[in-house]
N, C-alpha and C positions, 0 to 999 in steps of 0.2 A: 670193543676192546681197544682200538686205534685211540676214540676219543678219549676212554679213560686213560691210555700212556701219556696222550698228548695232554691232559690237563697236568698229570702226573709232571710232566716236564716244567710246564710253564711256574709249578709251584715250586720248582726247584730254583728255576733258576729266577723266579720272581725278585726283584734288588730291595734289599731291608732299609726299612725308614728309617733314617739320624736325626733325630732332635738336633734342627735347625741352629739353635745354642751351643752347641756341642763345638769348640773352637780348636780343641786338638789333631791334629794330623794323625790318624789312628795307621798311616803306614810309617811313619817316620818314629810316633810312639811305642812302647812296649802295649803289645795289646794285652790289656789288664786282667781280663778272664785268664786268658790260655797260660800269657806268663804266671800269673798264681798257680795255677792248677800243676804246673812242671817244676815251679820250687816246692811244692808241698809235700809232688810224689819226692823228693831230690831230698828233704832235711827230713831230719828225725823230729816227730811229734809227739807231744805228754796231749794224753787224753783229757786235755781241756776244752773241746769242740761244745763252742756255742753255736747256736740257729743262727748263723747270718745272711738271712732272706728276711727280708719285713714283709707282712701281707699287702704292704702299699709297693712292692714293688725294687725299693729302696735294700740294700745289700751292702755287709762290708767285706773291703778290701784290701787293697797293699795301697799304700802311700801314691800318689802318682810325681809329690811334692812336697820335699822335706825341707823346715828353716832347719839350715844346720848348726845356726850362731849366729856373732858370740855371745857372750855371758854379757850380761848389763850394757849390751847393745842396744836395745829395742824389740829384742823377736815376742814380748807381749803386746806392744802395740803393735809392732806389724803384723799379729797374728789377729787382731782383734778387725785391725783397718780390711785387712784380706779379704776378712770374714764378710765386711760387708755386702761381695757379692755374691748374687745368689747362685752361681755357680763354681761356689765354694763350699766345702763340709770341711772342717775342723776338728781335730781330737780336742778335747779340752786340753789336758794334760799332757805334762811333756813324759814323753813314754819311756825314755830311757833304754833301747833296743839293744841297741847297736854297741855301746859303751861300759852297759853294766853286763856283768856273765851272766850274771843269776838271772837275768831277762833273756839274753841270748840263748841260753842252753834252753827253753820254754820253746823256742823253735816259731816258726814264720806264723801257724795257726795261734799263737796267743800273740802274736804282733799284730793282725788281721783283727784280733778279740779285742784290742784296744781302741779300732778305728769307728769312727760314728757310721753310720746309716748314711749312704748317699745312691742318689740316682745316678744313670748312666752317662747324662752329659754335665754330670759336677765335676770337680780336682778333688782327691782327697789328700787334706797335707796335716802334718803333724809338726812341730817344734821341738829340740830336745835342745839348747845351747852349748850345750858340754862337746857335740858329735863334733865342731870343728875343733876342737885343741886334744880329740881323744887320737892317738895314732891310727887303733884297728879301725877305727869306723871307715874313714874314706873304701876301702879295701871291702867291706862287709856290706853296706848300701850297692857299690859296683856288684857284687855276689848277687845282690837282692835282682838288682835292674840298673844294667847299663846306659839305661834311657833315663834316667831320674833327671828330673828339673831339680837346681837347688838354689835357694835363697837364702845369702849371707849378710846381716846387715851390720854396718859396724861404725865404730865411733872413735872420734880423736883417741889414741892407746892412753893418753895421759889420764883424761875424764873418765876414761873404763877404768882403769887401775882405782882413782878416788870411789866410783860406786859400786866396785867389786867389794872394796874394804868397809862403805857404811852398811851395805845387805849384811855382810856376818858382824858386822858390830852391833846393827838394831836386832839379828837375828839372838843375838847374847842376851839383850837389853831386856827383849821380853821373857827372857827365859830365868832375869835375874840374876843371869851371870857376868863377871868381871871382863872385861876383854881391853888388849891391850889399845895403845895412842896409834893413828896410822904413822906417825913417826917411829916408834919401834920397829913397825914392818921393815920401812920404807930403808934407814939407817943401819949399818951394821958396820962397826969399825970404822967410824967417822965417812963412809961411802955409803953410794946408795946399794941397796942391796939388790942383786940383780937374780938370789935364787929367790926372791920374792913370788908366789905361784902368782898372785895379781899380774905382776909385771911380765911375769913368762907367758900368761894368756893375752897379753896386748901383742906380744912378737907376731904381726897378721903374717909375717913372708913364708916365716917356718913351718906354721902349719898348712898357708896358702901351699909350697911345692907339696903338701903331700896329697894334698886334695888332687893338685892336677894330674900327680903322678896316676890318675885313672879318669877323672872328669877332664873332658877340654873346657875350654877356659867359656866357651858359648855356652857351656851344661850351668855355670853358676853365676848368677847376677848378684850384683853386687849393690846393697842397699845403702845409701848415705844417710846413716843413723844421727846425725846432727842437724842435717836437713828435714828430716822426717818429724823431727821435734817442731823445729823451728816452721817450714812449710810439707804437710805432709801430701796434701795432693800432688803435688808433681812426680813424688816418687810412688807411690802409687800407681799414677798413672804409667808408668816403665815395668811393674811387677804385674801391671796385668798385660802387655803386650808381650813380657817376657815368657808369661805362661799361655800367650796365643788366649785370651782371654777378650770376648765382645767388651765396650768400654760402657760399663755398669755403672762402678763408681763415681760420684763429683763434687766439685769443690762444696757443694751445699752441704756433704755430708759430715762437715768437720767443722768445727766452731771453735773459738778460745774461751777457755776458761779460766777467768783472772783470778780466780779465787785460787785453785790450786797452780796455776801458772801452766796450763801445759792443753794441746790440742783435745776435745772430748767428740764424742760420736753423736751422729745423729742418724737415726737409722728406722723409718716409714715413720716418722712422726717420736718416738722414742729416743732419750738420749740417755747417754750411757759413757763414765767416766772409767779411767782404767784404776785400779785398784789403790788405796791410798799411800800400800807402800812401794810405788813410784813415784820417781820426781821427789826424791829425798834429797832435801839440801847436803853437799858434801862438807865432810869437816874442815874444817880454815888451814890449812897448812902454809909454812912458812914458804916465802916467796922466790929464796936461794934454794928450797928444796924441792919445789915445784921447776927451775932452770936448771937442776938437774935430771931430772924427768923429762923434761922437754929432750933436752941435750941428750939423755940416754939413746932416746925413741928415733933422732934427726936420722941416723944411718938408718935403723931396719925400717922407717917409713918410705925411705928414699929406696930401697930394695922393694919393696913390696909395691910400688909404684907402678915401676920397672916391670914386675909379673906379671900385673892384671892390663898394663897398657892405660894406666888413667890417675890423676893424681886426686888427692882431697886435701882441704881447707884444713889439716890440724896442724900443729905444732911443730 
């Protein structure tokens, strides 16, 4: 009897293996099991309950790391670049959780049912762009896990504004439909028009305080989306010590390609372009109305500077 207590013991208190890979602080993180399991009893559930156990071991989960934005930033190539280390699992798609009702009101178990298959020492991160200019969200991710990593990566506000406006232009174009000049947008009563939605989505400060107003400012890294084009390993290499990530990725894994103009992947011998409709030349606009755009942006960039403690290259 003695011996069988006493093996009894040692099995208890025997210490569990971690995949040596595993680079998260699992006391400093949300521990991912248990926190799922207390939001799921916690939200109301529609009986959409998929198997999420794979026979390999492999299970999905809550996010561990969300791009939150912005819009015609980059969070597809930084979602793609991410991807390339292997202890990374990716949603494909941007899930839209947190921002649309009709996703929200589906409850945490169809947020979980969106997420891919990952083992225990991966990051599971999703992209939705809209989550940093949506109010509720900041507030709604905090609700999820006050531990969330998040990646913002963002671009001169003036460039964002031009390739906010040719996505729904080409989005028109293949549909056949009419759409207007970005000068329309842009102009209203011989001024620039500042309830423009483009132009309200470059304002980074505004939505920056509301993010902080529950993330400290160490929860969100901030991605230099012009950089990223222009050289993207460096930044990279910042988004994986941000996520306490071994250093997987490297410069071999990125090449230029002249043809389309813009960085492409190379990944165990495979390489891999990002989708054509990026890196869309933006429409010509006139040159006095582009130094109003500049000139709009000089104050809230210089605010938004000032919040994060770091300045960037735009206009």
């Amino acid at each position: 009897m003695a011996a069988f207590l006493l093996g009894a013991v040692l099995l208890i208190v025997q210490p569990q293996i971690v995949p040596s890979r595993l680079a998260i602080n699992l006391k400093t993180e949300a521990s991912s099991q248990s926190v799922q399991r207390d939001l799921l009893r916690k939200m109301p559930q529609k009986n959409d309950f998929k198997e999420n156990i794979h026979s390999n071991g492999s299970c999905r989960h809550l996010p561990q790391t969300i791009i939150i934005g912005v819009r015609k930033g980059g969070t597809r190539a930084l979602l793609e670049m991410l991807s390339l280390h292997p202890d990374i699992a990716a949603a494909e798609s941007e899930v839209h959780f947190f921002d649309w009702e009709d996703h929200y009101r589906n409850g945490l178990q169809w947020y979980i049912n969106q997420m891919p298959f990952s083992y225990p020492h991966q990051i599971t991160v999703e992209k939705t762009p809209a989550y940093f200019t949506s109010p509720k969200v900041p507030e709604r991710v905090y609700s999820m896990n006050q531990s969330m990593r998040l990646l913002l990566i963002l671009r001169d506000p003036s460039e964002r504004v031009l390739s906010d406006y040719t996505q729904v232009f080409y989005n028109h174009m293949q549909k056949h439909k009419p759409y207007p000049s970005i000068e329309q947008f842009l102009i209203k009563d011989g001024e620039l028009n500042v309830d423009y939605k483009a132009i309200n989505r470059s304002l980074y400060y505004i939505h920056m305080q509301n993010w902080l107003k529950y993330f400290p400012l160490d929860r969100i890294h901030i991605v230099d989306g012009d950089k990223l084009i222009k050289d993207p390993f460096p930044e990279i290499e910042k988004v994986e010590r941000f996520l306490k990530l071994s250093p997987q990725i490297n410069a071999s894994n990125f090449y230029f390609n002249k043809t389309k103009g813009f960085y492409c992947l190379r990944d165990s011998g495979r390489e891999r372009c990002l989708h054509e409709s990026k890196g869309r030349a933006h429409p010509q606009v006139d040159t006095r109305l582009l130094e109003k755009l500049h000139e709009y942006f000089h104050e809230p960039n210089k605010k938004f500077f000032e919040l994060v403690g770091r300045t960037f290259d735009w206009h």
